[in-house]
C-alpha positions as a Python dict, from the first residue, in 0.01 Angstrom:
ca = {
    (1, 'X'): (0, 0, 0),
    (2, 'X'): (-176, 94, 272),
    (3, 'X'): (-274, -133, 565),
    (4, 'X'): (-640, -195, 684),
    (5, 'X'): (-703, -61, 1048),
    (6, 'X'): (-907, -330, 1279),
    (7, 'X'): (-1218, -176, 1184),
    (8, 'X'): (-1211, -135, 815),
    (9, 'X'): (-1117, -529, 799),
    (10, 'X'): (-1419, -565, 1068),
    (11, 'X'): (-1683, -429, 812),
    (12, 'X'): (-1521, -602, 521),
    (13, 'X'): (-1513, -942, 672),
    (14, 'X'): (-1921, -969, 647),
    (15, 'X'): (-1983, -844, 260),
    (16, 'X'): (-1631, -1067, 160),
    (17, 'X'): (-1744, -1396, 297),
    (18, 'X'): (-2109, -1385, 189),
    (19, 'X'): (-1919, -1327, -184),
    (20, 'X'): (-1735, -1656, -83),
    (21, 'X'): (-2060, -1830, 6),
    (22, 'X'): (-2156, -1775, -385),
    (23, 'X'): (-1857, -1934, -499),
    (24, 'X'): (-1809, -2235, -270),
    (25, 'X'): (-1827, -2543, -467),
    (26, 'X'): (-1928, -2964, -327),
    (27, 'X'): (-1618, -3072, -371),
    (28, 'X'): (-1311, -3216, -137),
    (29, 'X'): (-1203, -3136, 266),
    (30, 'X'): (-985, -3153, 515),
    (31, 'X'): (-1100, -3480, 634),
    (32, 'X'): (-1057, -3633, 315),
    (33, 'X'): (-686, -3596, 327),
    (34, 'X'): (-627, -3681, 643),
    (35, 'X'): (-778, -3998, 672),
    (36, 'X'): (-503, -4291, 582),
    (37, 'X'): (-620, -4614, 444),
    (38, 'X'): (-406, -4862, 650),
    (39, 'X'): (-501, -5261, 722),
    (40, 'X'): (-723, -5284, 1047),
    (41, 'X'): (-675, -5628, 1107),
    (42, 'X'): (-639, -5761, 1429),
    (43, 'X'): (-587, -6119, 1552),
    (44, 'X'): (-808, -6384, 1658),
    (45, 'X'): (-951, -6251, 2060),
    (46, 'X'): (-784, -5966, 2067),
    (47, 'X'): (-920, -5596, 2144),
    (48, 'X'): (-681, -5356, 1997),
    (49, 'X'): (-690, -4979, 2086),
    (50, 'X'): (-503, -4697, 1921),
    (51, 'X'): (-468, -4363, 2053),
    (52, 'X'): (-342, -4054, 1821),
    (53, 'X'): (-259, -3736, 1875),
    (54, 'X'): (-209, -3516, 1559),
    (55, 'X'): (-131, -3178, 1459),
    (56, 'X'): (-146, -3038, 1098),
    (57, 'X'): (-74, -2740, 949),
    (58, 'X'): (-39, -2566, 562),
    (59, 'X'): (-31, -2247, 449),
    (60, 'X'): (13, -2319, 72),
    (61, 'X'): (-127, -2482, -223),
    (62, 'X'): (-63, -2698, -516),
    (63, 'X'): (-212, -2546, -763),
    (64, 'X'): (-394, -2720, -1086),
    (65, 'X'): (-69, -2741, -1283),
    (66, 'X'): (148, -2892, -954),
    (67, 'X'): (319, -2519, -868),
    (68, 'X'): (304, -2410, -516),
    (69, 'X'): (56, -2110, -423),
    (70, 'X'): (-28, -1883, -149),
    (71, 'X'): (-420, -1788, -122),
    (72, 'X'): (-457, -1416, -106),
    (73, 'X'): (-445, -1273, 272),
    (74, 'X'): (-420, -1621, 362),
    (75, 'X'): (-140, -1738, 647),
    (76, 'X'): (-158, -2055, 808),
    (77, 'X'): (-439, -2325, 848),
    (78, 'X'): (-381, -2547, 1143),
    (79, 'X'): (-564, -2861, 1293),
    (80, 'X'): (-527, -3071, 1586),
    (81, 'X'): (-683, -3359, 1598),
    (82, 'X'): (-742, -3675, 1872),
    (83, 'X'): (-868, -4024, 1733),
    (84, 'X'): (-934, -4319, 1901),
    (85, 'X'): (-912, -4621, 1723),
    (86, 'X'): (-1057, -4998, 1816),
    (87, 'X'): (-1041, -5320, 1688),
    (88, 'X'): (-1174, -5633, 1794),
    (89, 'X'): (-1047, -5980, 1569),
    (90, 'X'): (-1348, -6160, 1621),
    (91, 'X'): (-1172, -6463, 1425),
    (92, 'X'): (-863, -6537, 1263),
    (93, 'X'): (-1003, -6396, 966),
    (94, 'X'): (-1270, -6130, 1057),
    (95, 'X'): (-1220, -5801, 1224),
    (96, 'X'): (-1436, -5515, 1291),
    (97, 'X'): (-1324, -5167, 1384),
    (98, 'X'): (-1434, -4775, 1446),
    (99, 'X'): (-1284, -4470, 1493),
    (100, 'X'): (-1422, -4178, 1724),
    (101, 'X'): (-1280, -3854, 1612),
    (102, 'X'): (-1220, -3465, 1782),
    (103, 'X'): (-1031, -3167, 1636),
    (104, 'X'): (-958, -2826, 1670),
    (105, 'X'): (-915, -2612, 1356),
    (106, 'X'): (-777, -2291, 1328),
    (107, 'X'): (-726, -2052, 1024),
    (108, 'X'): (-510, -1718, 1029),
    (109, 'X'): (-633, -1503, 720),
    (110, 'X'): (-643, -1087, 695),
    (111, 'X'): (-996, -1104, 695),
    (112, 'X'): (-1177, -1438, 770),
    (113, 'X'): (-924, -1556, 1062),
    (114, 'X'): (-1077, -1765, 1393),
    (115, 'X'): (-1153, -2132, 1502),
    (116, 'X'): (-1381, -2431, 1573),
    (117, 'X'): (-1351, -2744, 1750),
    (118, 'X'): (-1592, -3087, 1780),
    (119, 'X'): (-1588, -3449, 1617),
    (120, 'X'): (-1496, -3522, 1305),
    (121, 'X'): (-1582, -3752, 1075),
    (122, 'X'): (-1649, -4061, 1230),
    (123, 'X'): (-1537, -4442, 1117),
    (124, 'X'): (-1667, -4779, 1103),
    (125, 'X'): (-1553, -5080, 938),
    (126, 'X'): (-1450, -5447, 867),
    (127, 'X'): (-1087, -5624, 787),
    (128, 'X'): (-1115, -5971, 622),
    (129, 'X'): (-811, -6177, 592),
    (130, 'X'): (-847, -6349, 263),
    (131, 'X'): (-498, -6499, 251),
    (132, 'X'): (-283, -6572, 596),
    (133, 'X'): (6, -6714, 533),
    (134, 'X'): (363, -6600, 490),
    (135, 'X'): (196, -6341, 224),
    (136, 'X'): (-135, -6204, 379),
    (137, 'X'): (-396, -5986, 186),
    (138, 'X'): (-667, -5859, 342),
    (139, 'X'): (-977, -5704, 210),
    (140, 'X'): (-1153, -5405, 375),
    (141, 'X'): (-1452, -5181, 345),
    (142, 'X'): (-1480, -4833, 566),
    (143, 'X'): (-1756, -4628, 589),
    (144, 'X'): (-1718, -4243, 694),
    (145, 'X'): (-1991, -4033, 874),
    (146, 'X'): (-1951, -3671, 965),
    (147, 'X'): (-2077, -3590, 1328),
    (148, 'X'): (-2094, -3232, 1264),
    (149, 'X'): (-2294, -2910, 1068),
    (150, 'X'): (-2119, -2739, 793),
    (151, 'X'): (-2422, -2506, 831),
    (152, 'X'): (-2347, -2345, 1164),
    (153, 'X'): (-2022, -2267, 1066),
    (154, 'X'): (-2120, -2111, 763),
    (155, 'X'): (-2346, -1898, 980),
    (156, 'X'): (-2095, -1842, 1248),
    (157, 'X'): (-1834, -1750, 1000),
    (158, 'X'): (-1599, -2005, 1121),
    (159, 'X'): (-1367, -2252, 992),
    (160, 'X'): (-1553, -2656, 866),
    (161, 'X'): (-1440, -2951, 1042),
    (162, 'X'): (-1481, -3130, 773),
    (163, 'X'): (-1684, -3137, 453),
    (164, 'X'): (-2010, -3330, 535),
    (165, 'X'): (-1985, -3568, 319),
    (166, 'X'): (-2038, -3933, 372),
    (167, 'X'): (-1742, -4149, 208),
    (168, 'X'): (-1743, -4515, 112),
    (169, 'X'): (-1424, -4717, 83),
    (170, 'X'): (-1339, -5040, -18),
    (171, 'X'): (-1029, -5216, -113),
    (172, 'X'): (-717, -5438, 16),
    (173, 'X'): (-384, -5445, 169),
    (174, 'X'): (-97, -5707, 59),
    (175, 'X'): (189, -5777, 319),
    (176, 'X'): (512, -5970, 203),
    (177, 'X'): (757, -6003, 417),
    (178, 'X'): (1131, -5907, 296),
    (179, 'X'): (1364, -6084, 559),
    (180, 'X'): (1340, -6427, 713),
    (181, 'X'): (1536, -6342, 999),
    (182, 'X'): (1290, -6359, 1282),
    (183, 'X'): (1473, -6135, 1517),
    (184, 'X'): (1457, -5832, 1257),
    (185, 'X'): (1158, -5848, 1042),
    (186, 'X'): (1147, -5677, 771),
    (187, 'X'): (796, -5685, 542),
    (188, 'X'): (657, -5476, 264),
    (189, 'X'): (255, -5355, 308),
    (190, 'X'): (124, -5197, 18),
    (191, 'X'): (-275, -5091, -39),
    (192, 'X'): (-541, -4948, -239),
    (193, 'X'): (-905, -4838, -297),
    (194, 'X'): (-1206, -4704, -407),
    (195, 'X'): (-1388, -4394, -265),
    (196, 'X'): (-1740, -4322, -303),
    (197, 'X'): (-1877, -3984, -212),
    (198, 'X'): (-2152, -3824, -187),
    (199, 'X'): (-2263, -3437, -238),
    (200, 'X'): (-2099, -3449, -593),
    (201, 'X'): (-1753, -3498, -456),
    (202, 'X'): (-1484, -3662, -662),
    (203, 'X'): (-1436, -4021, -622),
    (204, 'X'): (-1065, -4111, -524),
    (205, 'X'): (-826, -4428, -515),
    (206, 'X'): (-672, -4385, -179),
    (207, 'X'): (-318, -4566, -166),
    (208, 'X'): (-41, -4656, 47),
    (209, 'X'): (317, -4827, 109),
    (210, 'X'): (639, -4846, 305),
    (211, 'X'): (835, -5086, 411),
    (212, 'X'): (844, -5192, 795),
    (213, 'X'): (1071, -5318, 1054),
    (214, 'X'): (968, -5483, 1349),
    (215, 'X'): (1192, -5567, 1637),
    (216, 'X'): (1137, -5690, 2017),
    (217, 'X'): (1239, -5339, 2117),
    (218, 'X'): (1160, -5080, 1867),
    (219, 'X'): (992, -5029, 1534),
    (220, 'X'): (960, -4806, 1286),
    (221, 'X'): (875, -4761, 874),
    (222, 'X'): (875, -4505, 622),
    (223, 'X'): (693, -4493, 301),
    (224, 'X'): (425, -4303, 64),
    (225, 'X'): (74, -4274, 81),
    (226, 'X'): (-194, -4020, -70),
    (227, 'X'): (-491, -3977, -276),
    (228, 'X'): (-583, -3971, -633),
    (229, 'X'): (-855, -3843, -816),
    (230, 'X'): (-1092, -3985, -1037),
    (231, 'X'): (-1192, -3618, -1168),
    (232, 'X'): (-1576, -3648, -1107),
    (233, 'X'): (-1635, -3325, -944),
    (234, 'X'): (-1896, -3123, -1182),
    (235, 'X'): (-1697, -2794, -1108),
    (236, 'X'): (-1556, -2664, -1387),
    (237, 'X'): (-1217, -2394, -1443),
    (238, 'X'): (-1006, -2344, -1131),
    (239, 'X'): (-1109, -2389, -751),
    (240, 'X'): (-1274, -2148, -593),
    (241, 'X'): (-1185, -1951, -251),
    (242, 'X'): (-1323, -2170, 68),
    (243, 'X'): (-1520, -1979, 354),
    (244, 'X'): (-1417, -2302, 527),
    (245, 'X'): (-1091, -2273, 482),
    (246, 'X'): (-1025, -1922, 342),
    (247, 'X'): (-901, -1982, 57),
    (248, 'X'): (-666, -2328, 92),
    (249, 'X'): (-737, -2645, -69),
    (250, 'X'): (-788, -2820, 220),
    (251, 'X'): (-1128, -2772, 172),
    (252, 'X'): (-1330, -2752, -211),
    (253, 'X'): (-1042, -2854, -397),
    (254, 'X'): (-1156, -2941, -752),
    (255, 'X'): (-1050, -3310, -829),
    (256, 'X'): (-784, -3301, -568),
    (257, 'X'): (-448, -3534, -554),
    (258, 'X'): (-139, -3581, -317),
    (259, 'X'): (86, -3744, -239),
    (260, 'X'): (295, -3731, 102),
    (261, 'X'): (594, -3915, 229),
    (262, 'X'): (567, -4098, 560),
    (263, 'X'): (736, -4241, 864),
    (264, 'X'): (735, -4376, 1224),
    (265, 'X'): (992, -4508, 1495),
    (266, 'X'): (826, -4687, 1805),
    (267, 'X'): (912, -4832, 2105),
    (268, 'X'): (742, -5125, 2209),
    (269, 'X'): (691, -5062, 2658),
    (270, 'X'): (592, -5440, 2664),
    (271, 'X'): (455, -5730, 2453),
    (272, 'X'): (95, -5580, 2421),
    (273, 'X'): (184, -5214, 2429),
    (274, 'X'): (346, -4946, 2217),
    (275, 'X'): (471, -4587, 2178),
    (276, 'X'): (489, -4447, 1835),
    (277, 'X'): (620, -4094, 1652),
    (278, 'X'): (496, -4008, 1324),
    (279, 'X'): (559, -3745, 1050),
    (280, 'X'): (390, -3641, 727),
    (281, 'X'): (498, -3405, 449),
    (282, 'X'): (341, -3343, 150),
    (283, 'X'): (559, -3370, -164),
    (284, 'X'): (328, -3327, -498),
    (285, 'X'): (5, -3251, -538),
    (286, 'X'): (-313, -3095, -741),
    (287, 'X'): (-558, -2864, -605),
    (288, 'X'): (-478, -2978, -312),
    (289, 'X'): (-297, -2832, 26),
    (290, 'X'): (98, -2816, 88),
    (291, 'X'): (121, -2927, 434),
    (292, 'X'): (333, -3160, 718),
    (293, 'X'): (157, -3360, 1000),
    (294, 'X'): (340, -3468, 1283),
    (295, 'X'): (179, -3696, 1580),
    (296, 'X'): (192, -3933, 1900),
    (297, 'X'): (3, -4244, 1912),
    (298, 'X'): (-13, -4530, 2182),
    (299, 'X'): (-125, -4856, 2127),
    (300, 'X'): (-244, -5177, 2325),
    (301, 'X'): (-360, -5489, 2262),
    (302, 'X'): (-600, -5671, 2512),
    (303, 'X'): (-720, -6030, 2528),
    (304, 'X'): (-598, -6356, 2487),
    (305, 'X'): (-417, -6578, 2183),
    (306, 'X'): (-606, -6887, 2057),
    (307, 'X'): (-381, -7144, 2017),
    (308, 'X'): (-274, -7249, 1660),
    (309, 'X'): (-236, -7629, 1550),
    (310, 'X'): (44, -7715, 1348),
    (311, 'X'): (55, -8117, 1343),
    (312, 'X'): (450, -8212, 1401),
    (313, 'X'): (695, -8497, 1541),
    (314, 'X'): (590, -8578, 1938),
    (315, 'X'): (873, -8357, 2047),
    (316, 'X'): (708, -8044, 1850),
    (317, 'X'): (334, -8115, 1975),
    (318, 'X'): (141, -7946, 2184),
    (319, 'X'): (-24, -8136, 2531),
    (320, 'X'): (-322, -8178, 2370),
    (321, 'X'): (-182, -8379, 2067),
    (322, 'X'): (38, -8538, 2247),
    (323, 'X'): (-171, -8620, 2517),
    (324, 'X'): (-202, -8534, 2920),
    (325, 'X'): (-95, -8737, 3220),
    (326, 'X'): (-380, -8980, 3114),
    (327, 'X'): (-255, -9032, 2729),
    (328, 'X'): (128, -8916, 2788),
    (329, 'X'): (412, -8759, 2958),
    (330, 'X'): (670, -8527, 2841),
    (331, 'X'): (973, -8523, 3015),
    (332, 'X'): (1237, -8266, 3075),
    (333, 'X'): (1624, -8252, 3093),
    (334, 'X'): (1726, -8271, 3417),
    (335, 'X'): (2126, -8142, 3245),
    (336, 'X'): (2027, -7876, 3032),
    (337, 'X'): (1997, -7558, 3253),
    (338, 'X'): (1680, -7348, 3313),
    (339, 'X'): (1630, -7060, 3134),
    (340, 'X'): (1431, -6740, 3259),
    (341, 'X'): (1219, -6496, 3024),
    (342, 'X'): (1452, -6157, 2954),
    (343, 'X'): (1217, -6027, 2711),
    (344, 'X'): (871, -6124, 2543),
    (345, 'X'): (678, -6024, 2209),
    (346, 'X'): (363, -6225, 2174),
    (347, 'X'): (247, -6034, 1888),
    (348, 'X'): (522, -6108, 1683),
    (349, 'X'): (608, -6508, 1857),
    (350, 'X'): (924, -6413, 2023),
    (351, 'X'): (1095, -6488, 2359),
    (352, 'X'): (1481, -6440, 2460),
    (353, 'X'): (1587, -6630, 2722),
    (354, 'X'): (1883, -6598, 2904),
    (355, 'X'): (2111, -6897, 2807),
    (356, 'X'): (2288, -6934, 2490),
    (357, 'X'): (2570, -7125, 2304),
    (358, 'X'): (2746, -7130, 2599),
    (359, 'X'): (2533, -7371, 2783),
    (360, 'X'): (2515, -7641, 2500),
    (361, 'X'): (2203, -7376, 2373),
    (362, 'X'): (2196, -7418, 1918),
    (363, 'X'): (1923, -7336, 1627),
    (364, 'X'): (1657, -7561, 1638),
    (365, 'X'): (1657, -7661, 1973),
    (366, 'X'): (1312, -7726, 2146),
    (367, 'X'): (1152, -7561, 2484),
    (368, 'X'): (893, -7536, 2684),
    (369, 'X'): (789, -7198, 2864),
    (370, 'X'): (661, -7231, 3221),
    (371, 'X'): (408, -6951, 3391),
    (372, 'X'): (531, -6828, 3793),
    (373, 'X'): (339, -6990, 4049),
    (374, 'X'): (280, -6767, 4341),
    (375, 'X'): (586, -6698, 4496),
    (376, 'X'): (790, -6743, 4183),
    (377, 'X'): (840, -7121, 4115),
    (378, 'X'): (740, -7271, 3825),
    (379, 'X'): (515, -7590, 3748),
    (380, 'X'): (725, -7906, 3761),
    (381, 'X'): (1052, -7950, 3807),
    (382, 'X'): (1371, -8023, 3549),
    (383, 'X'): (1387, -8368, 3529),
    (384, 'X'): (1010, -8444, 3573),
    (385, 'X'): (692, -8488, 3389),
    (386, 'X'): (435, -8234, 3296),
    (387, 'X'): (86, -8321, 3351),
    (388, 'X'): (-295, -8158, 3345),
    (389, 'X'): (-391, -8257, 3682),
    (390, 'X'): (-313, -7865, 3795),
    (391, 'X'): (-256, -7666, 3556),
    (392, 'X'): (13, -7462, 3653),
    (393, 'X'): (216, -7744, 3592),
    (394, 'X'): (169, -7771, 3175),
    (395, 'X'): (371, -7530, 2995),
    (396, 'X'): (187, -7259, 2846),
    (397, 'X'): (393, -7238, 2469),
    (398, 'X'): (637, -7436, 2292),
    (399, 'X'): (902, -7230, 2067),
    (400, 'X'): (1227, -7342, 1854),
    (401, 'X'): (1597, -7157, 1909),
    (402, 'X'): (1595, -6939, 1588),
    (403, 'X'): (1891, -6742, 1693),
    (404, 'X'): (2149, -6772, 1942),
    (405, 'X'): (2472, -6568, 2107),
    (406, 'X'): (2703, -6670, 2403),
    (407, 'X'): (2442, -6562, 2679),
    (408, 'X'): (2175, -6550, 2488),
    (409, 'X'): (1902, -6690, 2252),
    (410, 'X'): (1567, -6599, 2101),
    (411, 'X'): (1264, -6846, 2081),
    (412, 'X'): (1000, -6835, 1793),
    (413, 'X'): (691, -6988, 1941),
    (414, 'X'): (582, -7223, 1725),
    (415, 'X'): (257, -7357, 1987),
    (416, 'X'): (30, -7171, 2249),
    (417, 'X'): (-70, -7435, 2469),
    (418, 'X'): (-271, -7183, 2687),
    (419, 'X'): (-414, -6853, 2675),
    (420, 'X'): (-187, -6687, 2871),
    (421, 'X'): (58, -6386, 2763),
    (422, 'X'): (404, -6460, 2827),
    (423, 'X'): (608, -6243, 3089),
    (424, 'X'): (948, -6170, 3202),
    (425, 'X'): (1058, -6437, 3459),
    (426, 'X'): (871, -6713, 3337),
    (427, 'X'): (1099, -7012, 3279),
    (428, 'X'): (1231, -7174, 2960),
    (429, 'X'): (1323, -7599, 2949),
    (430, 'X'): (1385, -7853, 2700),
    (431, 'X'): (1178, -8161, 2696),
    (432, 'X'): (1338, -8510, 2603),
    (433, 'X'): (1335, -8585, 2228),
}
């Protein structure tokens, strides 16, 4: 078969994609499958900020009987995208969030190839903890805008952003944690909704779940997620070519469903910052694209940690319960050796400090973490008495020895006295019992 020259595909890519415009049905896009429904919660104080860096790319489809496809004259469809997400835990139980959105998209066809860029669809929501203990569940509701015109781009002749329409989710998240060793947490998160659209798209359950491991260095989880629909769309037979996306599913899909497998390794640079890696690849699907997503995200947390009360023996209580210079005293061993801070995780209530078994250190022991004074000491002294009349001198958390080596051991905080995140350096002693 002979091969169009540039200017026989010039004067057929007008007349073709007006044909296309005839046949586009209202029915699912690209930022439909992107968007994962993940738990937003946050703790109490604390402003959390995600960036992520994305890129996605397809050029097949599942077709309506599961069978991958190729669109005629299509290639590749490629997107990258930039979110920013934030979160602010406004109490222990109630978060709200948003997500600003960019992307570039890019399609390589024989005829209808080029590109567009600008926001997405953009994200607001709220995170409710319902239950918070060692099983959480949270309940959420999301709410996506699009912050661009379909209608330019259909006049431009250039590849959607998105698929205008406005989509409604509610649902919840359930967290149970699978190991009760605090120095390697493991925990299952699972989740599901409901997704309301409008512009006679098909409503969809979103749905998610992995299993996650949480360390004081790295991180990392791998799971499922995807979408499934109800089959609401009013199109009827077998999807039609997309001007948006010439010809691939991931835009007007009829009654699109997929499912992809997922995972993530991170690093965590310090206790309220992390670096994470993430993949995506499609493995089954309906009407919907064959594609893998790959990205780089960075988060931080910033604010302080409201102290939690948890009513105990003297030894176990905070200042406050167990009173100031004015009410009490807590004293200190002046024979058990000092401890400094090697490494801090306040999200997840862990210290190691750097004495262990070898200095008389063994599970269950009690201490009390110290801030630096300018120039490095820290308030009181071993064999003294904490008070409040400066407070440098009150230790800022209390924490129990859940694990311990030869030169080593690792804290579980148990108290925050004061709203202060711990560091590296800060020092680690054992009050009288």
């Amino acid at each position: 078969m002979q091969r169009l020259s540039p200017n026989q595909r010039q004067n057929l890519k007008l007349p073709f994609a007006f044909l296309l415009l005839l046949a586009i049905p209202r029915t699912s896009g690209a930022e439909f499958y992107r968007r994962e429904w993940q738990s937003r919660h946050q703790p109490e104080r604390i402003l959390g900020l995600e960036a992520q860096f994305t890129n996605y790319s397809t050029n097949q489809n599942y077709d309506a009987y599961g069978s991958t496809s190729l669109p005629p004259g299509f290639r590749n469809y490629s997107r990258q995208s930039a979110d920013l997400h934030v979160g602010a835990g406004l109490s222990q139980k109630f978060t709200l969030y948003g997500t600003v959105s960019w992307a570039r998209v890019q399609v390589d066809h024989e005829l209808l190839a080029g590109s567009s860029f600008g926001f997405t669809d953009q994200t607001v929501g709220a995170n409710y903890r319902l239950i918070d203990k060692k099983i959480s569940l949270d309940l959420q509701l999301e709410v996506a805008i699009p912050a661009y015109n379909n209608s330019l781009s259909t006049l431009n002749l250039s590849p959607y952003v998105g698929d205008g329409s406005t989509d409604i989710t509610a649902g919840g998240f359930l967290r149970l944690p699978l190991s009760s060793e605090a120095r390697y947490p493991v925990e299952l998160r699972s989740g599901a909704g409901f997704t309301s659209r409008t512009n006679n798209f098909s409503s969809a359950i979103p749905w998610t779940m992995d299993v996650r491991f949480n360390g004081d260095r790295f991180l990392g989880s791998a799971g499922l997620m995807g979408v499934y629909s109800l089959q609401t769309d009013p199109g009827i037979g077998s999807p039609a070519a997309s001007l948006g996306t010439a010809g691939s599913y991931v835009t007007n899909a009829v009654n699109p469903s997929l499912a992809s497998i997922r995972g993530q390794v991170g690093y965590h640079v310090s206790g309220r910052a992390r670096l994470t890696f993430m993949g995506a690849k499609s493995i089954s699907g309906q009407n919907a694209p064959q594609g893998f997503l790959f990205g780089l995200g960075f988060q931080l947390q910033l604010g302080k940690k409201t102290a939690s009360k948890h009513p105990e023996n003297p030894v176990k209580m905070t200042p406050m319960e167990y009173g100031h210079s004015n009410q009490g005293l807590v004293y200190y061993h002046s024979s058990v050796p000092e401890a400094r801070v090697l490494r801090a995780n306040d999200r997840l209530n862990l210290v190691k400090i750097n004495k262990g078994s070898n200095d008389g250190l063994a599970v269950g022991q009690i201490f009390d973490i110290f801030s630096l004074k300018q120039g490095g000491t820290a308030g009181g002294e071993p064999g003294g008495q904490s008070s409040s009349r400066s407070s440098p001198e009150e230790a800022i958390a209390r924490g129990r020895v859940s694990s311990v080596k030869p030169e080593e051991a690792v804290l579980t905080i148990t108290e925050y006295f004061r709203e202060v995140w711990i560091e590296e350096g800060f020092v680690a002693r054992q009050p009288v019992q």
